[in-house]
C-alpha positions in Angstrom: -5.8 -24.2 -4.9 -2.3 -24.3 -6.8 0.3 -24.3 -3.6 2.3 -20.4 -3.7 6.0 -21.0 -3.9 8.3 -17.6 -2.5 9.7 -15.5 -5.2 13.2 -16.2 -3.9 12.6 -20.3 -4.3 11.3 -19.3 -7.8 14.2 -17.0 -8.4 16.8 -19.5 -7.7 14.6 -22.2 -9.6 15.3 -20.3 -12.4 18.6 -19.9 -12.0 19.6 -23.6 -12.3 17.4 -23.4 -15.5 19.3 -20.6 -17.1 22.7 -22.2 -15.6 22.1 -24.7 -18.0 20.6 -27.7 -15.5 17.8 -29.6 -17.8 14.1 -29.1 -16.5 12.9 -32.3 -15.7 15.9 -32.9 -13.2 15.5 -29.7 -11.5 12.0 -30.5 -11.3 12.6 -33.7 -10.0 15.4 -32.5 -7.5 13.1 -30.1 -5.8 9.9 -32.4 -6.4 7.7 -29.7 -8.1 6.2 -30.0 -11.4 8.2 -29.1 -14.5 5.1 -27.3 -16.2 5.7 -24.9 -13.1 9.1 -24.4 -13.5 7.9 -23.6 -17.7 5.2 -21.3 -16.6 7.7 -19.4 -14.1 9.9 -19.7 -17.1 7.9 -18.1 -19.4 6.5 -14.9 -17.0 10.6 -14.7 -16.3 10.5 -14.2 -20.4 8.0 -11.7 -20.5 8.8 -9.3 -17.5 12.4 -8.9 -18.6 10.8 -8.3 -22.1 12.0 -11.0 -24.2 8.7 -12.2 -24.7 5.4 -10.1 -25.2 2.6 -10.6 -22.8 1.2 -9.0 -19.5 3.9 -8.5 -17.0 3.7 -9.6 -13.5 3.5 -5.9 -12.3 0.6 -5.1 -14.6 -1.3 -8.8 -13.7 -1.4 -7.0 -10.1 -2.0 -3.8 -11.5 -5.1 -4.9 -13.4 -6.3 -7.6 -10.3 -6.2 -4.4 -8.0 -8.5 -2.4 -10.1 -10.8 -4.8 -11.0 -11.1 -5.5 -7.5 -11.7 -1.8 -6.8 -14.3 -1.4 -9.2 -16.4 -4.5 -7.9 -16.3 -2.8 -4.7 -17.4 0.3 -6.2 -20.4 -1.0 -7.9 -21.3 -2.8 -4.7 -21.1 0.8 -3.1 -23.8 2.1 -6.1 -25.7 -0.9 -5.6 -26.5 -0.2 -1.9 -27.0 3.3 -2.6 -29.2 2.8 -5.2 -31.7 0.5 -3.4 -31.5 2.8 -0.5 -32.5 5.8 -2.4 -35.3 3.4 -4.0 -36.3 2.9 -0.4 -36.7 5.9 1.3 -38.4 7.0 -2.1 -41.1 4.3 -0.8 -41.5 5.6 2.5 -40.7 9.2 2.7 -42.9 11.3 0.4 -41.4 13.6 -2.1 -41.1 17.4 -0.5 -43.5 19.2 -2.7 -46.3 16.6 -1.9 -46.0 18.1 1.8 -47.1 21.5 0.8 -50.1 22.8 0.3 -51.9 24.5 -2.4 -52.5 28.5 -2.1 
């Protein structure tokens, strides 16, 4: 798994970049990889809206539903092969009754 940086060591990351310090030494200073420092670049770019794309907020916005709707259909599932199974072993209500 990619190591998780904190948002203020990105934020400052970026700084340098925009302060005019070249990638590759920043990179280097810090001893991350300068394809990070591009990718943080670039979602930097598109959350301030100079770049289209999916912003950060709406990446966790769209994680957190589809997170919520696998639990859902989890919950559907179970409920489904319950009601399948009591189907099996209780008998329907009008089979109960007798005829007048």
């Amino acid at each position: 798994m990619p190591k998780r940086y904190p948002a203020e060591f990105r934020r400052k990351v970026l700084d340098l970049v925009e302060a005019g310090r070249p990638i590759a030494q920043v990179a280097a200073d810090l001893e991350i990889s300068d394809q990070t420092i591009y990718v943080w670049r670039r979602q930097h770019l598109i959350d301030t809206g100079r770049l289209p794309g999916t912003t950060s907020s709406e990446n966790a916005e769209l994680i957190a539903a589809r997170r919520r709707i696998a639990e859902l259909e989890a919950e559907v599932a179970i409920h489904r092969r319950a009601a399948q199974l009591l189907g099996e072993v209780v008998p329907p209500i009008d089979a109960t009754r007798r005829s007048r």
